[in-house]
C-alpha positions, 0 to 999 in steps of 0.5 A: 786710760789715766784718770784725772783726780780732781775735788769734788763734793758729794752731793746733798741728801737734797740732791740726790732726792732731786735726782731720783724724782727727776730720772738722774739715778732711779727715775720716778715715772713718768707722772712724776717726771711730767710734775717735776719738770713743770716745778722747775719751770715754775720756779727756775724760769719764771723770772728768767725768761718770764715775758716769753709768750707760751709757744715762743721757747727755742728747741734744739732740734738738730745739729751736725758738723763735719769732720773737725780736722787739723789745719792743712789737711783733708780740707786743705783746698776748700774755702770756709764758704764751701765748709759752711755750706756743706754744714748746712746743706748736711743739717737739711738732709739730716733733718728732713727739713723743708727748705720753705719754712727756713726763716733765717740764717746766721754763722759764726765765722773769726778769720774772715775771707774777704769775698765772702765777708757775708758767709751766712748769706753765700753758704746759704745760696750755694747750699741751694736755700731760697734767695729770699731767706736773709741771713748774717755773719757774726765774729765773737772769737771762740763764742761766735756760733755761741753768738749766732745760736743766741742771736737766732734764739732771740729772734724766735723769741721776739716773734720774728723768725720760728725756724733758724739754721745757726752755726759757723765755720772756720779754716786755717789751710786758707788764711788771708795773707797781706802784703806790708801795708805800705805796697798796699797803700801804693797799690791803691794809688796805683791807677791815679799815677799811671793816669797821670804820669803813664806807665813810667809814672806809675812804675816811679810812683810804685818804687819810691820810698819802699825798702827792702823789708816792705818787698818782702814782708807778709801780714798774716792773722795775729794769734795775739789778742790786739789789745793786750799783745799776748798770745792766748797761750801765754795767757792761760799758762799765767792762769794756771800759774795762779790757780795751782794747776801743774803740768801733770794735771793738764797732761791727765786731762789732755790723755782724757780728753783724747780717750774719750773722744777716741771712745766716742768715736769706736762707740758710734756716739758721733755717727748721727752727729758727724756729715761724712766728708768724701765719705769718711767721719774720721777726725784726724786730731784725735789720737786715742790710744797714742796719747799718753801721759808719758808721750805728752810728758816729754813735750816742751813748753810751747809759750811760756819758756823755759818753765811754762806748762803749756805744750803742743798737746795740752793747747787745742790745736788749728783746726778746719770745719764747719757745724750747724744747728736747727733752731725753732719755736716749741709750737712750729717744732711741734707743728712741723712734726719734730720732736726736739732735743732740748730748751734753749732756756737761757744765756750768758755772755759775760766780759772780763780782764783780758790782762788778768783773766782773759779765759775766765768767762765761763766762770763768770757767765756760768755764775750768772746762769745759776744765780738767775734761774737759781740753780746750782751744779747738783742740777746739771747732769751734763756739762760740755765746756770748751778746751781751748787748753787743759790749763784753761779750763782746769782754772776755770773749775779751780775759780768756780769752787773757790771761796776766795775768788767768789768773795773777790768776784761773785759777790760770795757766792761760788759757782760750785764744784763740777762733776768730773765724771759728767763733763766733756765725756765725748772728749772736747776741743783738746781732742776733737779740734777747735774752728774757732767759729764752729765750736760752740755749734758743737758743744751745744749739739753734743750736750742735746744729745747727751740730755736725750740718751743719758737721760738728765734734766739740765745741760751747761754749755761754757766757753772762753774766748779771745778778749776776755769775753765768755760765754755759758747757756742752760739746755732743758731736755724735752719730752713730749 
């Protein structure tokens, strides 16, 4: 395995402290434990999150995805509505859940079909939930399963909903393809020409004006961002241009990423976590052993050429499937006889320059998650950020450490200097895959989880997405 080698400081004699008492290194018992997590309650979410009634915190309950496979591959003849649904149909069986005390829906979904624009609503009914359970469809690029678990929590927190299925679903084997805008624009006007002029008519009114190119040409889904006309692979490839991060630090963390993720994998970590497909959990990007810095070092610059860094290897690549996550009030979770994961105990959603920093939002929500519940990095035991490219998320740890880009964009008061060792240690998006309207759904699933058996206190959750927006959330282990 390569070993990615990045700055990071040793913790305060404070912080050790912190984490002996609270069970990072040595534990501290129960009792201790049980005193502990009310101070930090006390004193972290008081103001954060201090008009939420007692009882109406969300938990993490569950959470399941299917086999993240590459585009066009095992799920190349299914639509994102039947991924979704077989995600949430999964979560149910998983879970044991009661399809009567389901209150609402919400996925997060990017490329969109046009029969179900409302793909919460048909996954729902087609994964047999109740007609009378509402449901929505959010669109926030990369984020949106960030958006749908968010939008969900805020409903249980204002009291209007205590149990929601949140997730999202994306697929690139079927994408919706438009003919040229102006054999549309004639299609539509189609019917009021033959009514007119008959069959002739309409053949004459269908013909006139077009050219060759209209015949033929085809609109597929933009992969440039619509304002600023740059493919986000151009994008991140300045970005590490400006943050010093070389082409061998991004081969490094893209071995890594799949060395883990392979690891996971052969360990079982994602038995629980990953619903078979036709009976497989195999998740096909995922390239383990094969993945090497030497394999990964020949590759061409995929956007900025000739002298960019970004390669195939070190860009997550298109990728189908679906994930869904069980929300709930602490009092009906309890009621219901779960034992949650974790707290939901805060959110960010954060936008910045998309000409400048179009994939720095996990800095900047990030740094708004600490300031407001006054935390800092030595709190977080797990971190699970999102990979959209090795250059992307190797800025974005170079951003949170600097001293120059806080004083310019924080105020002056940095993030910090993440723990390599505790970040994405299943893997990530490099490896895993990355449906854009999925994956936030699995990092916050995959980060529960990690709180629960490596027994650690706090979780931050990141990710990037398209137009400069970004994203970062605080999970709470919970103990009965």
């Amino acid at each position: 395995m390569t070993t990615l080698t990045l700055t990071t400081r040793s913790r305060s004699r404070r912080s050790r402290h912190l984490l002996n008492i609270i069970g990072g290194e040595r534990g501290g018992g129960p009792r201790v434990f049980r005193r502990q997590q009310q101070h930090y309650q006390q004193q972290f979410f008081s103001t954060a999150r201090g008009s939420i009634p007692r009882g109406r915190e969300v938990v993490i309950v569950g959470g399941v995805r299917l086999p993240f496979a590459q585009a066009s591959t095992i799920y190349a003849d299914e639509m994102a509505v039947d991924l979704q649904r077989l995600a949430i149909k999964g979560l149910i069986d998983r879970t044991a859940l009661s399809k009567d005390v389901i209150d609402y829906v919400v996925c997060g979904n990017v490329i969109q079909e046009v029969k179900t624009s409302n793909i919460a609503r048909e996954a729902s009914i087609n994964a047999g939930l109740p007609y009378h359970i509402p449901s929505h469809t959010v669109a926030q690029a990369c984020i949106s399963a960030n958006a749908a678990i968010a939008t969900g929590a805020t409903a249980i927190q204002a009291g209007h909903a205590d149990v929601v299925i949140a997730g999202g679903v994306e697929t690139f084997s079927d994408v919706p393809i438009r003919l040229s805008r102006p054999i549309r624009q004639k299609l539509i006007t189609l019917p009021k020409a033959m009514k007119k002029g008959g069959p002739f008519g309409a053949l004459k009114h269908l013909l006139r004006g077009l050219k060759f190119q209209h015949l033929v040409g085809l609109e597929t889904p933009a992969i440039a961002n619509y304002t600023t006309g740059e493919v986000m692979g151009v994008s991140s490839d300045k970005l590490s241009a400006k943050f010093g991060v070389s082409r061998h630090d991004q081969d490094a963390f893209t071995v890594r990423s799949h060395t883990l993720a392979h690891q996971a994998h052969d360990d079982g970590f994602y038995h629980e976590e990953i619903i078979p497909y036709h009976g497989s959990r195999t998740e096909n990007g995922i390239k383990g052993t094969t993945t090497t810095l030497d394999t990964v070092g020949k590759l061409k610059p995929a956007f900025v050429k000739p002298h960019g860094t970004h390669t195939a290897a070190n860009s997550s690549y298109l990728t189908d499937g679906a994930a869904a996550t069980l929300i709930m009030s602490v009092d009906k979770a309890n009621e219901l006889g779960y034992v949650p994961w974790a707290y939901l105990r805060d959110w960010s959603f954060r936008s910045c320059n998309p000409w400048e920093e179009l994939l720095l939002g996990p800095t900047y929500c990030s740094h708004e998650i600490f300031q407001r519940n006054q935390l800092t990095m030595q709190d977080i035991g797990v971190f699970e950020i999102h990979e959209a490219f090795a250059g992307q998320i190797l800025s974005n740890l170079v951003a949170m450490d600097s001293d120059k880009f806080a004083d310019k964009n924080l105020g002056g008061k940095k993030v910090g200097a993440v723990d390599v060792e505790k970040m994405n240690t299943k893997g990530g998006s490099l490896s895993i895959g990355h449906p854009f309207g999925a994956t936030g759904s699995r990092l916050v699933t995959t980060a529960s989880r990690r709180l629960q058996q490596e027994e650690q206190r706090f979780a931050l959750v990141a990710a990037c997405a398209d137009g400069g927006l970004g994203h970062a959330c605080l999970l709470e282990r919970y103990d009965p």
